[in-house]
C-alpha positions in Angstrom: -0.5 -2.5 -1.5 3.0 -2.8 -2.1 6.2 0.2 -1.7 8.6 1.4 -4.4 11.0 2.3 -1.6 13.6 -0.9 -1.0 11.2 -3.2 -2.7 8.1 -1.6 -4.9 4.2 -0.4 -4.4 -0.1 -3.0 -0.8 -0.7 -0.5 -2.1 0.7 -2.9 -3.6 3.5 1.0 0.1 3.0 0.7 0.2 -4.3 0.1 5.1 -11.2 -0.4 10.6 -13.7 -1.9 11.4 -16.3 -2.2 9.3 -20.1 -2.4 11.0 -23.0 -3.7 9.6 -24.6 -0.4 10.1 -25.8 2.9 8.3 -23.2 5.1 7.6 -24.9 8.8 7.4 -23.6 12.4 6.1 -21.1 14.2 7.8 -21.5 17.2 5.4 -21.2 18.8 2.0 -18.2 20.9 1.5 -16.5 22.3 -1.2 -13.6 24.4 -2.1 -14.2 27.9 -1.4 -11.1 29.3 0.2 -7.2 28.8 -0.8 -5.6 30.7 2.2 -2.0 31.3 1.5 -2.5 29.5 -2.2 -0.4 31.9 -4.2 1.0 30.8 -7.5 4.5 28.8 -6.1 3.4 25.4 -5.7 4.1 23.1 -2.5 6.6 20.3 -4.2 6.8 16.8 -2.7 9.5 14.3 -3.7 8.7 10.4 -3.4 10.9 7.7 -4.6 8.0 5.1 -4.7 7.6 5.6 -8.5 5.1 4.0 -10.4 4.3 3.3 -13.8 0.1 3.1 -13.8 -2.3 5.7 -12.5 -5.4 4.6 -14.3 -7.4 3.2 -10.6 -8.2 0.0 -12.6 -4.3 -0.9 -12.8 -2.8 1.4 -9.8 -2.0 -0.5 -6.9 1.6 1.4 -5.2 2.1 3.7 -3.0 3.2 5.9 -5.9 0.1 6.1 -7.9 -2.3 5.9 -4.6 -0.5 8.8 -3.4 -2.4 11.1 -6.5 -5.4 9.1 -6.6 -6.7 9.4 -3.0 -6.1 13.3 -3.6 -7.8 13.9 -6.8 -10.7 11.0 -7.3 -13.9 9.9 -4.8 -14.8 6.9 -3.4 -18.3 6.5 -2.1 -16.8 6.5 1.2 -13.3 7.5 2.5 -10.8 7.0 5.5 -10.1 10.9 7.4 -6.5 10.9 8.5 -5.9 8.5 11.6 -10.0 7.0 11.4 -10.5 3.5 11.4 -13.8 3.7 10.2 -14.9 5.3 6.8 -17.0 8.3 6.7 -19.2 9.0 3.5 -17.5 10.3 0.1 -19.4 10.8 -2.7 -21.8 9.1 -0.7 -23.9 10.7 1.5 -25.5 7.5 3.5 -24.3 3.5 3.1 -25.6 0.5 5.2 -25.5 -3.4 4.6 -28.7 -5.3 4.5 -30.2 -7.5 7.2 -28.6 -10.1 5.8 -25.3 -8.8 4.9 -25.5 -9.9 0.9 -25.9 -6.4 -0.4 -24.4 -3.1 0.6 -26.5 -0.2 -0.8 -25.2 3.8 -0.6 -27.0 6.8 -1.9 -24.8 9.7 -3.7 -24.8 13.3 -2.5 -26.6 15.2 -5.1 -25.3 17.1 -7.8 -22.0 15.8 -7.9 -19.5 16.3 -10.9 -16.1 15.2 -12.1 -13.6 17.8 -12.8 -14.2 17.9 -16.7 -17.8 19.2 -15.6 -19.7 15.5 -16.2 -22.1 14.6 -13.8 -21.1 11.6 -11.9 -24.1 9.5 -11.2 -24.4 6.0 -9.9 -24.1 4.5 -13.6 -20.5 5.3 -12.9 -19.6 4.0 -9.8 -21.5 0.7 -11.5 -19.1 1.1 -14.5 -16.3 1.7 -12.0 -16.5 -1.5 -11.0 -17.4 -3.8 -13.3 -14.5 -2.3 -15.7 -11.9 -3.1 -12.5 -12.9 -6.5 -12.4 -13.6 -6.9 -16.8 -10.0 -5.5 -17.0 -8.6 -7.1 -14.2 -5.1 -6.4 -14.1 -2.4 -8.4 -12.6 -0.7 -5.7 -10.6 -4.1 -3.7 -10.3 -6.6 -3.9 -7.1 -9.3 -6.3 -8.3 -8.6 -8.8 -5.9 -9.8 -6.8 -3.1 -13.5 -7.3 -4.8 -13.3 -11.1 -5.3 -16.9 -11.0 -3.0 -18.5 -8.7 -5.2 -20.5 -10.6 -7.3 -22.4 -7.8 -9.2 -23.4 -3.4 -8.8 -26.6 -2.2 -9.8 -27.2 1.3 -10.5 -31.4 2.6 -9.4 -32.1 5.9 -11.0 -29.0 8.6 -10.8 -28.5 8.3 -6.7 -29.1 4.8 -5.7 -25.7 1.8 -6.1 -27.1 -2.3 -4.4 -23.2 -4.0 -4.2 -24.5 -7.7 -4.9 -21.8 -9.7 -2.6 -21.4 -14.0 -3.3 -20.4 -13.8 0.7 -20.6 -11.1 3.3 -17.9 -8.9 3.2 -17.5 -7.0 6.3 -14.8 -5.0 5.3 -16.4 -4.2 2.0 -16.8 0.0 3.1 -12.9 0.3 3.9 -12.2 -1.7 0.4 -14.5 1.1 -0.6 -12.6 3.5 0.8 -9.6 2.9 -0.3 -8.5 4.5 -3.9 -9.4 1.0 -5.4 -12.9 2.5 -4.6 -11.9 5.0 -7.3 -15.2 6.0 -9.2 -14.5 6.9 -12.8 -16.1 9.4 -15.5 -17.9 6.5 -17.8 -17.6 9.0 -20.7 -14.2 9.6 -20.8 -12.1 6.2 -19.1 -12.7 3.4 -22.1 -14.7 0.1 -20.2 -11.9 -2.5 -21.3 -8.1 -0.9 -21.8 -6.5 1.6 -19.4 -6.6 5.1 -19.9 -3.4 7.0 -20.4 -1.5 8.5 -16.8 -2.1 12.3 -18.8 -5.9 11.6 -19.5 -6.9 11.1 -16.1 -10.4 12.6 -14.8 -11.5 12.5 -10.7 -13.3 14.5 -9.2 -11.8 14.9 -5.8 -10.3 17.7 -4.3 -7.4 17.9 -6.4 -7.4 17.4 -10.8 -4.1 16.5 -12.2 -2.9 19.7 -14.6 0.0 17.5 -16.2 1.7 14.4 -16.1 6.3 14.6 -17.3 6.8 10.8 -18.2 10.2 9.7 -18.7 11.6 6.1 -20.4 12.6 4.1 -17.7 15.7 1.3 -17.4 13.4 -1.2 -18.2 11.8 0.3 -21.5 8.5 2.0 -20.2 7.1 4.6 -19.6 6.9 6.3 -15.8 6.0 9.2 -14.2 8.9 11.9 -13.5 6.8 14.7 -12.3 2.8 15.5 -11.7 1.4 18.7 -11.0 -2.1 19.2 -9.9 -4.3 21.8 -8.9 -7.1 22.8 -6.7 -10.6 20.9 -8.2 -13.3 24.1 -7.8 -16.2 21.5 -8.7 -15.1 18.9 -5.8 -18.2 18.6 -3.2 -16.7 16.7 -0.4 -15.1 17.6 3.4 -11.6 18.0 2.7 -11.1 21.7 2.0 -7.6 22.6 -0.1 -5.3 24.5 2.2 -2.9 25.3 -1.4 -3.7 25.5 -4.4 -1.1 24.0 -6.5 0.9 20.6 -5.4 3.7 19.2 -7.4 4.7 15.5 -6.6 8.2 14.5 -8.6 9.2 10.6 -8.6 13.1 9.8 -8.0 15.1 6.6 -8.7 16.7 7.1 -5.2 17.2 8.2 -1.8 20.3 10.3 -2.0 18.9 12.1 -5.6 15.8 13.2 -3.1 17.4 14.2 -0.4 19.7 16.5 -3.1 16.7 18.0 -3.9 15.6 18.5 -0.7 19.1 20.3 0.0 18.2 22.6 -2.9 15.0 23.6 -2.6 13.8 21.9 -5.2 11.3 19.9 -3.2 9.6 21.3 0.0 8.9 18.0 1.6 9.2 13.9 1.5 7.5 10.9 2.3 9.1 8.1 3.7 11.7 7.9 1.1 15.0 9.4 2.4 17.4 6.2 3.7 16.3 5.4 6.7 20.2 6.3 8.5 19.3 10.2 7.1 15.9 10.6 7.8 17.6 9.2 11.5 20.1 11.6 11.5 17.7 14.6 10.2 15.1 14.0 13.3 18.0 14.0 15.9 19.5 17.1 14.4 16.0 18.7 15.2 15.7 17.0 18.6 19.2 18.6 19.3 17.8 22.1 18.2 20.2 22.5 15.1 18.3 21.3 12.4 17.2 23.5 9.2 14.3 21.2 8.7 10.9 19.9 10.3 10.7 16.0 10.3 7.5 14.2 11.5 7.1 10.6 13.4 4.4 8.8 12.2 3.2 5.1 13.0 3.1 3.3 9.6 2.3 0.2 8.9 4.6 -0.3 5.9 5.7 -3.9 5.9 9.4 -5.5 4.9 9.1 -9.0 3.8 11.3 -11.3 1.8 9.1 -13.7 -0.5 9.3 -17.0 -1.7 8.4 -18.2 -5.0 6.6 -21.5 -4.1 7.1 -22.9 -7.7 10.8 -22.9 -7.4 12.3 -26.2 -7.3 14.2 -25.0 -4.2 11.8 -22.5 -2.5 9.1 -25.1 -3.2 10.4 -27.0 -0.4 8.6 -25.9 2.8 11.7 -27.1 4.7 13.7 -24.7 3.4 11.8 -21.7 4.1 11.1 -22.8 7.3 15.0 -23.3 7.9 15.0 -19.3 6.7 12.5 -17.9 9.1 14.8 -19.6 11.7 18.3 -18.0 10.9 17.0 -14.4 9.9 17.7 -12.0 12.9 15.1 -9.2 12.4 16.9 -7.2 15.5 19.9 -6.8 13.7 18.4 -6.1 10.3 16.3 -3.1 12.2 19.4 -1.6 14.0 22.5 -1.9 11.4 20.5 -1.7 7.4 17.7 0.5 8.9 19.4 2.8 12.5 16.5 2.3 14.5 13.9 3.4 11.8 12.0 -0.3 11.7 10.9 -2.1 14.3 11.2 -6.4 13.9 8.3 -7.8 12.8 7.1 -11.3 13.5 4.1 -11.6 11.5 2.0 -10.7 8.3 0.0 -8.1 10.6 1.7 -5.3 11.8 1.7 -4.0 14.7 -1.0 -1.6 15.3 -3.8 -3.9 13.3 -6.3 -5.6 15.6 -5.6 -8.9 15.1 -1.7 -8.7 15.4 -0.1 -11.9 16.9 3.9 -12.6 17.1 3.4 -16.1 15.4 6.9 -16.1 13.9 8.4 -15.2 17.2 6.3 -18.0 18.9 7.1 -20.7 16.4 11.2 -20.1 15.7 12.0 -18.0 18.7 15.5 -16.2 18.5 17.7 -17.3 15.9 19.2 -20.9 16.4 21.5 -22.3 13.9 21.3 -25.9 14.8 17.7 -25.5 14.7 17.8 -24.6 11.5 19.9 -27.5 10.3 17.5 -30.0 12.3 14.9 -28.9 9.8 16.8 -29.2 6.8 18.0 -32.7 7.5 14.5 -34.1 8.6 13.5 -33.1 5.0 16.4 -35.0 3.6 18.0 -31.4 2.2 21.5 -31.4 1.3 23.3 -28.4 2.1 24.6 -26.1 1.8 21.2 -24.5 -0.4 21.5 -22.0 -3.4 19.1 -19.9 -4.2 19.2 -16.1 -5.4 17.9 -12.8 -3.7 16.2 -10.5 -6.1 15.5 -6.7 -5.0 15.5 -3.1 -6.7 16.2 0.3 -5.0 19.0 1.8 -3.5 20.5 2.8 0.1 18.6 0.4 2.4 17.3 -1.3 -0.1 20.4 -2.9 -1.4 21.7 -3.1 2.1 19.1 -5.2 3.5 19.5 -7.8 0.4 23.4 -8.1 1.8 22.7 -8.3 5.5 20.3 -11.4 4.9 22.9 -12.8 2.6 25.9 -12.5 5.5 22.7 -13.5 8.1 22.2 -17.1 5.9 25.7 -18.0 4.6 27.2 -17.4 8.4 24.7 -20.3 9.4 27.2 -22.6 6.9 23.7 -23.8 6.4 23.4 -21.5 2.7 24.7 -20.2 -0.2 23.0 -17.3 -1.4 23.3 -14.8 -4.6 22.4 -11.3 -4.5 20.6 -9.7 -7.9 19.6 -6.3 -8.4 16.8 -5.2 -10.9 17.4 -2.2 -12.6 13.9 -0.3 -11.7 10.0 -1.4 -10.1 8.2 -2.1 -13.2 10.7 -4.6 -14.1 11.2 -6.2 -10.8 7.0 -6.3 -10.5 7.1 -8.3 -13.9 9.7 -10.3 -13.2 8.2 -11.8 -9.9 4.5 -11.6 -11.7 6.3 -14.5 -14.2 8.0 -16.1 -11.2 11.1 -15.5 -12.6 13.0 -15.0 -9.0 13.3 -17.8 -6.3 13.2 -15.4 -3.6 12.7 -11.2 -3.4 12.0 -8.4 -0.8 9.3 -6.7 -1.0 6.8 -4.3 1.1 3.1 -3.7 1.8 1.3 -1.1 3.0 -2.6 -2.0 4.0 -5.2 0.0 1.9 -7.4 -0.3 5.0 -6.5 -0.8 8.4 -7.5 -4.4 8.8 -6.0 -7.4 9.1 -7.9 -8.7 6.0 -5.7 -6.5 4.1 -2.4 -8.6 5.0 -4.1 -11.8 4.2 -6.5 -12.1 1.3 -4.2 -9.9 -1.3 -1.2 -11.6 0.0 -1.8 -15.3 0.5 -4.6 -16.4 -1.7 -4.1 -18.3 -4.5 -0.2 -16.5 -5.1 -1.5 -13.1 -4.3 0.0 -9.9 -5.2 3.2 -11.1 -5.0 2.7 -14.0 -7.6 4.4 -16.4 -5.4 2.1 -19.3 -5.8 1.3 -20.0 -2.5 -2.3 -21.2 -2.0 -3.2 -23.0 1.8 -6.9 -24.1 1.3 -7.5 -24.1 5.1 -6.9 -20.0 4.9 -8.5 -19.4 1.3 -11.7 -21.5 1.8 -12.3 -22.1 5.6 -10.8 -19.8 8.0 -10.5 -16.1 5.7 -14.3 -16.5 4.5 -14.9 -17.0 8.2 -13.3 -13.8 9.2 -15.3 -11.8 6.2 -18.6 -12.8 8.1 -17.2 -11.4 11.2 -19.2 -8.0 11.7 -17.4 -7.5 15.1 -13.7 -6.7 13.9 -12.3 -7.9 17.3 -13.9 -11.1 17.1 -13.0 -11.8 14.1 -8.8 -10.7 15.4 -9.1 -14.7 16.8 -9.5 -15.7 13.9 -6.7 -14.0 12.0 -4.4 -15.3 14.5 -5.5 -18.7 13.6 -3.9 -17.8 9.8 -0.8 -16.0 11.2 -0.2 -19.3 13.2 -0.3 -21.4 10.0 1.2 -18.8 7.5 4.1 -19.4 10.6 4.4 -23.1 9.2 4.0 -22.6 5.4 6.4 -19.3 5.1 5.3 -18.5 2.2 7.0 -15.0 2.6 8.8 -14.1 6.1 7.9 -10.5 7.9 11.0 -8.8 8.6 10.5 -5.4 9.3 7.8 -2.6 10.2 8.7 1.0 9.2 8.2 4.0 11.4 7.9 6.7 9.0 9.5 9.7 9.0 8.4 12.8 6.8 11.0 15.3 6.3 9.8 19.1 5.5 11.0 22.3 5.0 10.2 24.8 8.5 7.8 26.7 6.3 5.7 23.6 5.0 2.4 23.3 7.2 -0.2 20.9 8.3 2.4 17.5 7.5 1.1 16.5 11.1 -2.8 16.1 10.0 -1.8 15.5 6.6 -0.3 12.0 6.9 -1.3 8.5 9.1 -0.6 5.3 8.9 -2.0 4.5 5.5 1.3 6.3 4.0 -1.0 8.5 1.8 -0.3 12.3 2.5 -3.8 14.1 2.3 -2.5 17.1 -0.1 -5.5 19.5 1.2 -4.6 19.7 4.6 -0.6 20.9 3.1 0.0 24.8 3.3 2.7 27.6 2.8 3.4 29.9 6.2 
């Protein structure tokens, strides 16, 4: 899924093992208790705005961020697992052969409108993803679904064209979003104010406001506790605001103020830097939490360009970029270099980049270029949206290429996400920055939504010996670790086609006021803060 932050939404930002075994009941909860609730609801500010919520469409950090609070998946990820635990589901197992994947629903289980939510619609869920099948949405992840049968009210049979091992984290994602049949219409998307879930939150209201680009986007959302939610997360608060900003230093103004209690990853990396040392040194006024992520930087390639089309060229890019000093002068420490399409962290991580180009080397660089019979120096323009680090990274790579004598490079910024997402969807920049965030913490979920046939990025890259031999391969792979040899296999030749070069891999830092509670269990590597375990001391 990818980020909003310097870039946009793997969500689209931004994440287990999947065994081919019964998954059984952990429980049966439900919101009984809102200890220290009150009426004064816990406000959190993102700047990874988003413009779609419907779970057909959404695929950003910024829409995730409400839907894994306030709908159910037949199965979900706790905070920090790496193996989904049952949702709405109360028991889920693959067949002998691995073609179908059947789960029985806990009983008596409603949306927060009061509708019963039965198997027919986690079928219609599903089949209205794919029938719908937007561009930006998370349809892709369920290419090896081939068809969902409902039997009786309890009983869902996932019909797969392939084994799917990592079919229950897919699952568990929010693109495993189950949807009131009733009320979401089975071939358009429902408007962000009309939404219905059933999980432990229910959105109250959605402020829209008109954004650069024309459209319509979120501003603020406030939700409250759902009373009918059956499920294991138990609401610490009762009443959560989340409000969307255009930029870094307009959130942490708020923050300043009061007006929101605590962020995500979104403050500029140098004050979020500055924030946690100010606490390490025992003088800060607020709480800031370290937490792995595996939000991904990348810069992409349009593969259609006349220029970026050439694999020499991006090749001759992933040998002058210097990911040690983009980490410590755009981003002060707050990134670590990455070398590869799976982060650190994933099984299955390799340092293929690193292994193929090594440190950067100028005349390397040009011996590339002139074996393809490339005349230099090469101009091409660097699209990107955001602020702070955002626009800073953008300028760095520039200075990085054009010192090499090697290119010539123009910066353009895009005024806001929706219209940078378009524009790259019509492949309307040669080359752009960009970010993912894994929906499940697999290494699948760096490969099949990002390099098959253009991916979420719209690039237009398409290497048949990853789409057709060696990813189906790894989606047979039951044993997760096994299946890590074979990812490496792809990392080593996404190396040689750069279709996008891995730059950077956040360590996030959320930034709270002192009285905001449980941000440590509340938040893991996914990027998705779990609004239940959030309280008031």
């Amino acid at each position: 899924m990818s980020s909003a932050i310097r870039r946009a939404p793997g969500r689209l930002v931004t994440l287990g093992c999947a065994a081919l075994v019964a998954t059984s009941l952990a429980g049966c909860g439900s919101v009984k208790s809102l200890a220290g609730g009150g009426s004064s609801a816990i406000t959190l500010g993102t700047v990874n705005t988003t413009s779609v919520l419907d779970p057909a469409g959404a695929y950003d950090n910024g829409s995730w961020l409400i839907l894994e609070n306030t709908f159910q998946g037949l199965l979900r990820l706790p905070v920090g697992a790496t193996t989904p635990e049952p949702d709405a589901a109360q028991s889920c197992s693959f067949s002998a052969d691995a073609m179908t994947y059947h789960c029985t629903l806990r009983p008596n289980l409603t949306f927060s409108n009061g509708h019963p939510l039965t198997a027919q619609d986690v079928v219609f869920s599903m089949d209205r993803m794919k029938k719908i099948n937007d561009p930006s949405g998370p349809a892709v992840l369920f290419s090896t679904v081939k068809s969902v049968e409902a039997q009786g009210d309890s009983d869902v049979v996932f019909h797969l064209s392939e084994p799917d091992a990592v079919l229950p984290d897919k699952l568990a994602s929010a693109a495993g979003s189950i949807v009131d049949h009733s009320v979401f219409p089975a071939d358009k998307e429902l408007p962000n104010n009309q939404l219905v879930g059933s999980g432990p939150y229910k959105i109250d209201s959605v402020d829209e406001t008109t954004s650069a680009g024309g459209g319509k986007a979120p501003s603020k959302i406030s939700l409250s506790a759902n009373t009918k939610y059956q499920g294991d997360e138990k609401p610490t608060t009762s009443k959560i605001d989340v409000r969307y900003f255009t930029d870094p230093g307009q959130l942490k103004s708020a923050l300043d103020s009061g007006a929101v209690d605590l962020t995500d990853n979104s403050l500029d990396p140098k004050v979020a830097a500055q924030l946690q040392a100010d606490q390490l040194a025992g003088k800060g006024t607020l709480n800031v939490t370290p937490v792995d992520s595996s939000d991904s930087g990348f810069m992409v390639f349009n593969t259609k360009d006349q220029t970026m089309g050439q694999q020499a060229v991006r090749q001759a890019i992933a040998q002058l970029v210097d990911r040690e000093a983009l980490a410590n002068g755009v981003f002060a420490n707050t990134v670590q270099p990455l070398y590869s399409l799976v982060p650190q962290g994933i099984a299955g991580h390799t340092t293929a980049f690193f292994d193929k180009y090594g440190q950067p080397d100028v005349a390397k660089a040009k011996v590339i270029l002139a074996a393809a019979k490339i005349p230099t120096p090469v101009s091409f323009t660097l699209s990107w949206t955001g602020s702070g680090a955002a626009g800073d990274e953008p300028a760095a790579l520039k200075k990085q290429l054009e010192s090499s004598g090697l290119f010539q490079v123009n910066t353009q910024q895009v005024a806001d996400w929706a219209t940078y997402q378009k524009g790259w969807q019509q492949g309307s920049y040669q080359a752009y920055t960009t970010a993912w965030s894994a929906d499940y913490p697999d290494s699948e979920d760096f490969v099949a939504p990002l390099v098959v046939d253009g991916g979420a990025f719209h690039n237009g890259f398409d290497d048949p010996l990853i789409s057709q031999q060696l990813l189906p391969q790894s989606q047979r792979q039951a044993d997760r670790a096994q299946a890590a040899g074979t990812f490496a296999s792809i990392q080593n030749q996404l190396a040689v086609d750069v279709p996008m070069l891995p730059l950077e891999q956040s360590k996030a830092l959320y930034v709270s006021r002192q009285n905001i509670t449980g941000v440590e269990t509340a938040v893991d590597s996914t990027s998705i803060v779990r609004f239940a375990e959030l309280g008031r001391s």
